[in-house]
Structure formats: structure tokens, C-alpha cells
C-alpha positions in Angstrom: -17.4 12.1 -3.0 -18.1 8.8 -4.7 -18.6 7.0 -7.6 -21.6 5.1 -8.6 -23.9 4.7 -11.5 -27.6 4.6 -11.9 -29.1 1.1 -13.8 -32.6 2.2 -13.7 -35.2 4.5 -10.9 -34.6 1.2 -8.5 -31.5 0.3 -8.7 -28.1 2.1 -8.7 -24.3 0.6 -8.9 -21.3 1.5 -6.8 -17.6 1.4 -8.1 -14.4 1.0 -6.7 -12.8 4.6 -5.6 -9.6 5.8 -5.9 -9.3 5.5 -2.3 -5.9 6.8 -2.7 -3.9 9.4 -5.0 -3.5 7.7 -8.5 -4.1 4.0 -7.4 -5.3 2.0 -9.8 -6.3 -1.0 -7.8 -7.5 -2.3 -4.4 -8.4 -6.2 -2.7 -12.0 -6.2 -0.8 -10.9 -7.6 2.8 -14.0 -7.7 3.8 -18.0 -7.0 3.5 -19.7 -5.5 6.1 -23.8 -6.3 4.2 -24.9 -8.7 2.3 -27.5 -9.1 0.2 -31.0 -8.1 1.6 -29.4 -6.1 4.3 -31.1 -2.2 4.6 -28.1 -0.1 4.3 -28.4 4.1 5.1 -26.5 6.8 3.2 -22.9 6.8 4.9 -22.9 3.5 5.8 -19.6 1.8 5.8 -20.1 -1.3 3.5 -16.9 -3.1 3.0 -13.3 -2.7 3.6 -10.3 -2.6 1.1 -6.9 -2.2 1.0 -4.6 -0.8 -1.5 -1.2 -0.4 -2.0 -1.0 1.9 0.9 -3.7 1.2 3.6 -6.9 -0.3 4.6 -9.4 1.7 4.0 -13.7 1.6 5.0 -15.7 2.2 1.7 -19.4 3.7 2.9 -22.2 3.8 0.6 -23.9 7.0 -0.6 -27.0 6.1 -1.0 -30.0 4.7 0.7 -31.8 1.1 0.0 -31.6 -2.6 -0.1 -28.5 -4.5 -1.0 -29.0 -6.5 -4.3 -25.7 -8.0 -4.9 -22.4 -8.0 -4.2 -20.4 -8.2 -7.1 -17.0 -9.1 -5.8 -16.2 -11.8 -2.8 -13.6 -10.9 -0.2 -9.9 -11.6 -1.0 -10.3 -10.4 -4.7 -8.5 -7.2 -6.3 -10.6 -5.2 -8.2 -9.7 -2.3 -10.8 -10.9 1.3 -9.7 -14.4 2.1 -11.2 -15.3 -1.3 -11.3 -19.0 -1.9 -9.8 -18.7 -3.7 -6.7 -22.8 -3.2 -5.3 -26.0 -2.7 -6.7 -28.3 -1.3 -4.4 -32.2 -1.5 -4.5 -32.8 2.3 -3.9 -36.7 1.7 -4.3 -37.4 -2.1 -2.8 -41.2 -3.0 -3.0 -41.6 -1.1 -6.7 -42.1 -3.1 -10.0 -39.2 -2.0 -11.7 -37.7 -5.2 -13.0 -34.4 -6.5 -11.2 -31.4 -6.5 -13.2 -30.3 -10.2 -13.7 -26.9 -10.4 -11.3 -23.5 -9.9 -13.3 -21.4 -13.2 -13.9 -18.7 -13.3 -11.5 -15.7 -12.4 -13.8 -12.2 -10.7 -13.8 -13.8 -7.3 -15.5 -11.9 -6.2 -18.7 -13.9 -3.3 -19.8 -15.6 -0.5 -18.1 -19.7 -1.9 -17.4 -22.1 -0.5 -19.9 -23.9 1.7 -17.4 -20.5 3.8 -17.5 -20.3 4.4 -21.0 -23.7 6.1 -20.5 -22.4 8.4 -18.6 -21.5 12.3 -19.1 -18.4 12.6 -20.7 -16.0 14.0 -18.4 -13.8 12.7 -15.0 -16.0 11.0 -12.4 -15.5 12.4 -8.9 -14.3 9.9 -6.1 -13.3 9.2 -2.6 -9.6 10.9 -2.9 -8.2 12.3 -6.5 -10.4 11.3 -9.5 -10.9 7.8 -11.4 -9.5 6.9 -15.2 -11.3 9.5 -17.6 -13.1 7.8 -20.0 -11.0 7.3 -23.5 -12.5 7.3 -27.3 -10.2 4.6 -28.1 -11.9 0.9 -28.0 -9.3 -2.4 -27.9 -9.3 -4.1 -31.6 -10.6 -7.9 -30.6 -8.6 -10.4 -31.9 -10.5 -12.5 -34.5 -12.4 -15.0 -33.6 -12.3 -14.6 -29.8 -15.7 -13.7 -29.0 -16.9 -17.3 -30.6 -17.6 -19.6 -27.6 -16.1 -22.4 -29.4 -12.3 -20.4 -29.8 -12.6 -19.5 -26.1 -13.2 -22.9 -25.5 -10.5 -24.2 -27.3 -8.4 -21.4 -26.1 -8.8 -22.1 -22.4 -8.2 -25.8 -22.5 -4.8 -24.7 -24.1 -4.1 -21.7 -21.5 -4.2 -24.6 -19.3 -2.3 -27.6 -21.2 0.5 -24.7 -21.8 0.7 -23.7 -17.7 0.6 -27.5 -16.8 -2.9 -27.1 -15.4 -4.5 -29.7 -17.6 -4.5 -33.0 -19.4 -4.0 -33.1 -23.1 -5.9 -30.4 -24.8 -6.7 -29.9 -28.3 -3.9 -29.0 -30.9 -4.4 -25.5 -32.5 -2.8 -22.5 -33.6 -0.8 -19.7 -31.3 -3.0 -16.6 -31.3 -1.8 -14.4 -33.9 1.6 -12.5 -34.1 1.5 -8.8 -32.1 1.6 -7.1 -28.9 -0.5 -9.3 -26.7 -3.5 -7.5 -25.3 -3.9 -7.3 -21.7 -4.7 -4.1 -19.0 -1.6 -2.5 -17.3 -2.0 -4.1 -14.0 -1.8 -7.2 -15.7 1.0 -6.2 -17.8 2.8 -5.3 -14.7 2.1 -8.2 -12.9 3.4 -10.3 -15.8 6.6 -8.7 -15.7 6.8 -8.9 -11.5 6.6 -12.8 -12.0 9.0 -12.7 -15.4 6.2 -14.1 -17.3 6.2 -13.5 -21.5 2.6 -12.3 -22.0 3.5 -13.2 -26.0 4.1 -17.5 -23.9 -0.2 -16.9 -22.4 -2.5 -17.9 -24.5 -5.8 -15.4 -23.1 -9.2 -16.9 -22.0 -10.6 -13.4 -21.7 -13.3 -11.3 -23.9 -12.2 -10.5 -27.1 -9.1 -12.4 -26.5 -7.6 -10.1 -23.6 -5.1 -11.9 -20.7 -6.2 -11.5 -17.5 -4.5 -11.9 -13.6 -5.3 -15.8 -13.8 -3.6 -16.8 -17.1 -0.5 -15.2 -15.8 -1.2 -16.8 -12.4 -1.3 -20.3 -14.0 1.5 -19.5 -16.3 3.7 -19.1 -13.1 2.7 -21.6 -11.1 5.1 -24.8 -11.2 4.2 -27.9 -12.5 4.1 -29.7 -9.6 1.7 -27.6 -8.0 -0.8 -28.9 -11.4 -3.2 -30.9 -9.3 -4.1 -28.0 -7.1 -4.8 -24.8 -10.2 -7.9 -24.4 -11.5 -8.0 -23.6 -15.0 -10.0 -20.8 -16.0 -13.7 -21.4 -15.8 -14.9 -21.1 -20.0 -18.8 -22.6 -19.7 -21.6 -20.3 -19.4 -21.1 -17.9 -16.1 -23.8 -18.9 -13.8 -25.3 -15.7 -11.8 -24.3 -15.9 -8.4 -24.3 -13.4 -5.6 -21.5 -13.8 -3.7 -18.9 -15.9 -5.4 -16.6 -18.5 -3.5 -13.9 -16.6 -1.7 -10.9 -17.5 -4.0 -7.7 -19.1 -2.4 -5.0 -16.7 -1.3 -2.3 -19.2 0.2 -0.9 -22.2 -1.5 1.2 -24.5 0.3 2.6 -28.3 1.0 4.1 -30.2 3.4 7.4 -28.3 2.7 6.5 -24.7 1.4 3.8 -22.2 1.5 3.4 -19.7 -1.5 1.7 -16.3 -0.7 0.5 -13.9 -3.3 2.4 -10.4 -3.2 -0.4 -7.9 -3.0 -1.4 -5.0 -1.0 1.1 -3.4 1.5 3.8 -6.2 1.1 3.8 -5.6 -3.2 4.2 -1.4 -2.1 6.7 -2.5 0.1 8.9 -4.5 -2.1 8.9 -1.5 -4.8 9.3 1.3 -2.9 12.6 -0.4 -1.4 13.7 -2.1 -4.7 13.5 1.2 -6.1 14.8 3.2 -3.4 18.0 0.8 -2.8 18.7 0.9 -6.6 18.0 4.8 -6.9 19.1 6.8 -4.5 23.1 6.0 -3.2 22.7 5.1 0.1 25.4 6.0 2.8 25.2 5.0 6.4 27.0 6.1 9.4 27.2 5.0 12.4 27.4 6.4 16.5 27.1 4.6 19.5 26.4 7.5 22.5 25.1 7.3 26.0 21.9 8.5 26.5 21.6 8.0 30.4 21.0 11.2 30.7 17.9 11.4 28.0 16.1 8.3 29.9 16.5 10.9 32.8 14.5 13.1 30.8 12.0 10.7 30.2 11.3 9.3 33.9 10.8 13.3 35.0 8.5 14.0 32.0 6.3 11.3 32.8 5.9 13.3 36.2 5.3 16.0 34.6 1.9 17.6 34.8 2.1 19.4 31.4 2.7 16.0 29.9 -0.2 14.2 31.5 -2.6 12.3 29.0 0.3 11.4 26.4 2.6 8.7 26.4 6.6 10.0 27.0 8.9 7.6 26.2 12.7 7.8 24.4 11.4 7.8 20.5 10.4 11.0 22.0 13.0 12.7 22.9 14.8 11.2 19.7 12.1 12.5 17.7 12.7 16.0 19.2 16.2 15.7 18.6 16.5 14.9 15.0 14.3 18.1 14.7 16.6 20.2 16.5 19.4 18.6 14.3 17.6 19.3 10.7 17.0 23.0 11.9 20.6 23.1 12.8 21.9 21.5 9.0 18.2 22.7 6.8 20.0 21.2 4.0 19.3 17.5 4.7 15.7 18.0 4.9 15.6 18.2 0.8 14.5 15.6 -2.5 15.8 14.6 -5.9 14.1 15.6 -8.8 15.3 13.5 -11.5 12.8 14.9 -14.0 14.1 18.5 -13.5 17.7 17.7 -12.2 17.0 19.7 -9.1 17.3 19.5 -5.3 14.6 20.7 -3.7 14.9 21.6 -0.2 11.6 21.6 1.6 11.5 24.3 4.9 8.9 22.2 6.9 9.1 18.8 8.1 7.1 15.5 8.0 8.8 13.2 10.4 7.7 9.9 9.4 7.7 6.9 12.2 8.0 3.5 10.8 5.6 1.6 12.0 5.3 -2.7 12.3 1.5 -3.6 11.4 -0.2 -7.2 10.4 -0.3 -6.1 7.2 3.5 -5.0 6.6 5.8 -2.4 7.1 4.0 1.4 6.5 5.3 4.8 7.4 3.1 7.2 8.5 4.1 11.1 9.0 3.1 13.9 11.5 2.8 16.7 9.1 4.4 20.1 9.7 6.7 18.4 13.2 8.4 21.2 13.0 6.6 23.7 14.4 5.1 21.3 17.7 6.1 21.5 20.8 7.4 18.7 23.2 3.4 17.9 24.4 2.1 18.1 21.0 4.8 16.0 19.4 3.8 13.3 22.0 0.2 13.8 21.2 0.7 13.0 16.8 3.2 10.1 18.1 0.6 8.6 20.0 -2.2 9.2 17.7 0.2 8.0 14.7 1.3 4.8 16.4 -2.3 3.7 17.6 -4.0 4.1 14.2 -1.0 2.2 12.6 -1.6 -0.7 14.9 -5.5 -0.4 14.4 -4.9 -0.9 10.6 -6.6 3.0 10.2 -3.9 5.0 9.0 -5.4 6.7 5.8 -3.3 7.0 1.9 -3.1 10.5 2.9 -1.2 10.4 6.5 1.7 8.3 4.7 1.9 10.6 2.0 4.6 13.7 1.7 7.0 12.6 4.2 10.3 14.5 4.3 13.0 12.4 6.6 11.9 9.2 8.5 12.7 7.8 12.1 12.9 3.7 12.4 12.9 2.3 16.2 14.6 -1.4 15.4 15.8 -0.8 19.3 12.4 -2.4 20.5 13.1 -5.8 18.8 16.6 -5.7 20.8 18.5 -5.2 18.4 21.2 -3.0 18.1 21.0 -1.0 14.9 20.7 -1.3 11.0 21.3 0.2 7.7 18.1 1.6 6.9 16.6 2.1 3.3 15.3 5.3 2.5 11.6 5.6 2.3 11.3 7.0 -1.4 11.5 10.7 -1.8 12.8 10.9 1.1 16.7 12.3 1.7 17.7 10.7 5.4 16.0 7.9 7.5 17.9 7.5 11.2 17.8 4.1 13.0 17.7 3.9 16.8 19.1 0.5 18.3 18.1 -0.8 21.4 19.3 1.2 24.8 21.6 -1.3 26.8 22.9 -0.7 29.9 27.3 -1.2 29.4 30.0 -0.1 30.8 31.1 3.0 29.7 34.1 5.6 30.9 32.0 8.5 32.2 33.9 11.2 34.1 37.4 9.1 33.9 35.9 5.7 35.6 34.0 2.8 34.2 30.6 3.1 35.5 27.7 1.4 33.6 25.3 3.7 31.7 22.2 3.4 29.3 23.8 3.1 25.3 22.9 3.0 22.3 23.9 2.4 18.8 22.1 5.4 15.7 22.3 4.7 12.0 22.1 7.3 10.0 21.1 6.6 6.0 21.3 8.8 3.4 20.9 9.8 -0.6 24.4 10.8 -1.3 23.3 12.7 -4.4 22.2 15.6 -2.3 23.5 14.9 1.2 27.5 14.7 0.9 29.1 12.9 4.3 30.1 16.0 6.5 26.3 17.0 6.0 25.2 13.7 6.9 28.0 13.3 9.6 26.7 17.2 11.3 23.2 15.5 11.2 24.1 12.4 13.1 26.6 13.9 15.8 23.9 16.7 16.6 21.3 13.9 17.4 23.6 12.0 19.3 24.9 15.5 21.3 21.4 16.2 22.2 20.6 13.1 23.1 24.2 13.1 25.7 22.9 16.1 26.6 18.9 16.8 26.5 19.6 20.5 27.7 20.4 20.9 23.8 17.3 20.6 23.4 17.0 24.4 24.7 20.2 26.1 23.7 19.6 24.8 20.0 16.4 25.2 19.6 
């Protein structure tokens, strides 16, 4: 499912999707057409990414591209038209003069047109349409005010020389869309400190862009563009990095601003309590070197975050209870009796944590199979909204950067997340003599709300038993 709109017979507009549950935003990374390309029904046109994953955007409908609406690098609001598409090239149907490239405000015209009701999309549904209209503030539609107005946006930011003198917008709440409400608070801006160079006097992502950037970076801001639009196709890609000799600046956007919540909010949530055991695990990377030998394992990878993988299973079937979630909203504990075992996962974009749903119930060749799969699609940038979502306890291998251990963060939701260090080979008393053996450090996190420390303690010595002793791995299961 997708969402588009129909201009005329010849030519039809596609929006931004909610390519993910509830997102309200996504950046295009790229275009795969431009205009005067043939494209087919199913066609992938561009890629985006949103706060959880890249994701290919196809078109569902045949024709000729007419314009491209958006260039790559910009964030666009879901159910925003990002294509128009010449379904009936060749015809005399007149051609809809291309849009001015703007930061929308409002939903298009050709959505108000059409059926009442919630428009079906990629995942989930988009906004539904609301009776309400914004009151515009008085005099902002005049070209003359938003003239005025955007030579003082930028002699207030310090993107300017001296503007002309006039009034502060009148006293109220200042009107601007939630996205750039938010964004305005993530940068500590006072939205009631922008003056707005938006229609009908609403503040959009570049006054509170200029309103943050420092002074000294004047020369380089570009103040907000206020003479007649002139109809482009594909606008100038707009500049993501700003640097100098002695620091670079990079926009928070995509996976890095999820990121940053999720942990903000998950270190200043949930009570985090991590313990710590340091176990030898010669006998696991035993294990490992016969399994790779072993014919029922043949076409998947077998390596320790395997066999740790495995482990923690056996050890959340063993103690059920730390395989549970914090509702705040209904002061409950909910204790969930399957589980998604997410793998964190290093990618170009960021940190993102991907889960093998229902782990539970696979065995030792199919859990090698979904941790194959999971880690491959992570490092091709593929992993969908969907495969990160619902996870129930979380495994982190900081081991492979040769480090030791850490003290994890929980992923949100989430009630336990176990860090692996890196497997050393030390001395160690085995048997009553010093012999060197394979070691390594766990860290165990967890939300002491609903996990108190002998449940947390259980969870941690299990996994590090089994992983002393891999024949666990049978007798508990």
C-alpha cells in the first residue's frame, strides 16, 4: 500500500509513507530516476531513512517522471508529495507548473480533495486529515511583511547585516509543526526568540537552524530565501556538514537522533544495575571449532555469539521472570513468554538493534541461520522498521572491538541487555594449576524496577555456567 494522489488523467503525485509504525518524518538519501526517466509499477524510486532504517520507496504506478519535488539530503514530513508522475506522456493534458521548492507547512491542495478518511500507506497509516485550519497571523501572507520579516529572522540569528527595525510578531504561542517544535526544544531554542519566514507566519526547520547557529559561523548561513520561488526540478542538494579548520558540526538526524533518545530516555528511566563475571569459556570455543565440522551446521556461520546467544536463552527459560516490561501507564509488569533476542549491531549509519523474533523456540542450526541473516542485512543497511521492532532482552558483542566489557544501556522496553568482552587467552587455575585458558569478562544490565539483583545475579551466573560448561546446553534445556 501507498499513498499518492491524482492532479489530473495525466498526472498523479506520490507522498511520503509511513515507512515505519507512527513516524512522522524521513530524509531522501537518495533518487534512483529523474526526471524523464520511464518508471514501471513497483519500481524502487528513491531511498529514505527514518528514525529507524533505510528504507527503498517503489512507485505504484506506471509513467514518465515529471519532477522530483525534494533533493537528496532533505527531511520531509510523511504525506508530503515527493514525485509527480506523467501517467499518460504524449496526451494534451496540460502539465502542472512544478511546485516551488519549499519546506511544506500544509498538507498540498490535491489532498484536501480527497475522501475523508485515513489514507493507507506503506506500514501503519499516515496523519488523518483534521477540520481544524491554523489561524494566520495578520499580515503574514503580504510579501512585503514576509519580506521584512525574513531580513529580521536573519539580523536576529546573526545571519545578516543591518535589517530593517520593526515590531516582534504579536504576543502568543508561536505557531510552528511538532517536528519543529521538537527540534526547537533538542537545540534549547525559544521558538517565542524566532521570528518565522514561513506561510501565514509559521516557523519552519531553518529559522530554528539559524537561530542556533553561532555567530561566528555568520558568513557561511544562508538566510531564508523570501523573493519569488523560482520552479525548479531538482533543487541544490542542501549542505549537511558544517565545519572549519578546528571543528566540524553535523546535523543530528536519522538513526544517530533515535539513538540519542532512546538512550537518554532509557538511562534516565529505567534504574540500571550492572553486574559483572569474568568465566572461562575454553571449553565453549571447543564447541565452536567441532560445530564448524559439523555437517548439520554446514551453510551457516558458527562462531561464539552463538553459543552465547543459545546460552542466555537457556538462562531466561531457567529465571522466565527477566524476560518482562514496565508499563508505566498501567503500573504493571508484563512478563512476555517468547523471546526476541535482539543483536546489536555497528552499521555506517549508527548503532541499530535488530531482533530474531520468537528465538526461543529455534534450534542451534536455525539460530545460526536468523544470526547470519540479521547481521548481513544490518551491514547492508536493509534491516526493515519492523525487524527492530518488539524486542524483549538484547545481546551486545563489544568483545570484537577488544575490549573487555561495558555497562550496557538498556534498549527501551526492554528489561536486561548482556555484554560479552573480548575472549583472551590468561592464566587461569584450572584443575589446581595455572594453565592458560580462553576468558572472558559478561556484563549484565538491568531495569531494577522489575528485575531485583538475585534475579539478575541467577540470570548472569546461568550464562556464564553454560558457557564453562556447554553440555548445559542439554541438561537445561
Amino acid at each position: 500500500m501507498t499513498t499518492m494522489t491524482q492532479t489530473s488523467a495525466r498526472f498523479r503525485e506520490f507522498k511520503m509513507p509511513d515507512v515505519g509504525e507512527g513516524l512522522t518524518e524521513a530524509e531522501i538519501l537518495k533518487w534512483f530516476v529523474q526526471p524523464g526517466d520511464t518508471v514501471t509499477d513497483g519500481q524502487v524510486v528513491c531511498e529514505v531513512e527514518t528514525a529507524k532504517a533505510a528504507v527503498e520507496l517503489p512507485i505504484p504506478f506506471d509513467g514518465v517522471v515529471h519532477e522530483l519535488r525534494f533533493s537528496e539530503g532533505t527531511t520531509v514530513d510523511v504525506g508530503q508529495v515527493i514525485i509527480t508522475v506523467d501517467v499518460a506522456p504524449g496526451s494534451e493534458d496540460e502539465a502542472p507548473a512544478p511546485a516551488p521548492v519549499q519546506e511544506p507547512v500544509e498538507a498540498p491542495v490535491a489532498a484536501a480533495e480527497e475522501p475523508k478518511g485515513r489514507t493507507p500507506v506503506l506500514v501503519g497509516y499516515g496523519v488523518a486529515e483534521s477540520s481544524t485550519k491554523r489561524r494566520p497571523r495578520k499580515g503574514a501572507a503580504a510579501p512585503e511583511a514576509a519580506a521584512v520579516a525574513a531580513a529580521v529572522q536573519a539580523e536576529l540569528n546573526g545571519h545578516g547585516s543591518a535589517a530593517p527595525v520593526i515590531d516582534a510578531p504579536p504576543a502568543g504561542r508561536p505557531l510552528a509543526k511538532p517536528p519543529v517544535r521538537k527540534l526547537a526544544k533538542d537545540l534549547g531554542i525559544d521558538l517565542a526568540t524566532v521570528v518565522p519566514t514561513g506561510k501565514d507566519g509559521i516557523i519552519t526547520r531553518e529559522d530554528v537552524h539559524a537561530a542556533a547557529a553561532p555567530a561566528s559561523s555568520a558568513a557561511a548561513a544562508v538566510a531564508p530565501e523570501v523573493a519569488e520561488p523560482v520552479a525548479v526540478t531538482v533543487p541544490e542538494t542542501p549542505a549537511t556538514v558544517v565545519g572549519s579548520a578546528r571543528e566540524t558540526r553535523i546535523p543530528v538526524k536519522g538513526v544517530r537522533k533515535a539513538i540519542a533518545q532512546a538512550m537518554v530516555g532509557s538511562a534516565f528511566t529505567a534504574p540500571h544495575v550492572t553486574e559483572f563475571v569474568t568465566v572461562d569459556v575454553t571449553r565453549t570455543m571447543k564447541l565452536v571449532a567441532e560445530l564448524k565440522e559439523d555437517k548439520e551446521m554446514a551453510g551457516v556461520r558458527v562462531n561464539p555469539l552463538l553459543i552465547i546467544a543459545k546460552a542466555l536463552l537457556v538462562a531466561i527459560k531457567r529465571n522466565p521472570e527477566v524476560n518482562a516490561a514496565w508499563d508505566e501507564a498501567n503500573q504493571e509488569i508484563v512478563q512476555k513468554h517468547y523471546v526476541n533476542l535482539g543483536i546489536a549491531a555497528a552499521t555506517p549509519r549508527g548503532l541499530i538493534v535488530p531482533n530474531i523474533k520468537d528465538a526461543h523456540d529455534k534450534t542451534l542450526p536455525q539460530l545460526a541461520a536468523a544470526l547470519g541473516e540479521l547481521v548481513s542485512t544490518a551491514r547492508d543497511g536493509k534491516t526493515s522498521p519492523a525487524a527492530m521492532a518488539g524486542g524483549t532482552v538484547t545481546i551486545t558483542n563489544v568483545g570484537v572491538f577488544g575490549v573487555d566489557t561495558g555497562t550496557p544501556i538498556l534498549n527501551p522496553g526492554e528489561s536486561a541487555i548482556l555484554a560479552v568482552g573480548a575472549i583472551k587467552l590468561q592464566p587461569w587455575v584450572h584443575k589446581g594449576k595455572v594453565k592458560p585458558r580462553q576468558v572472558t569478562t559478561l556484563a549484565l544490565s538491568f531495569d531494577h524496577r522489575l528485575v531485583d539483583g538475585e534475579l539478575g545475579s541467577k540470570v548472569l551466573a546461568d550464562v556464564a555456567a553454560i558457557l564453562e560448561q556447554p553440555k548445559r546446553l542439554i541438561t537445561w534445556a
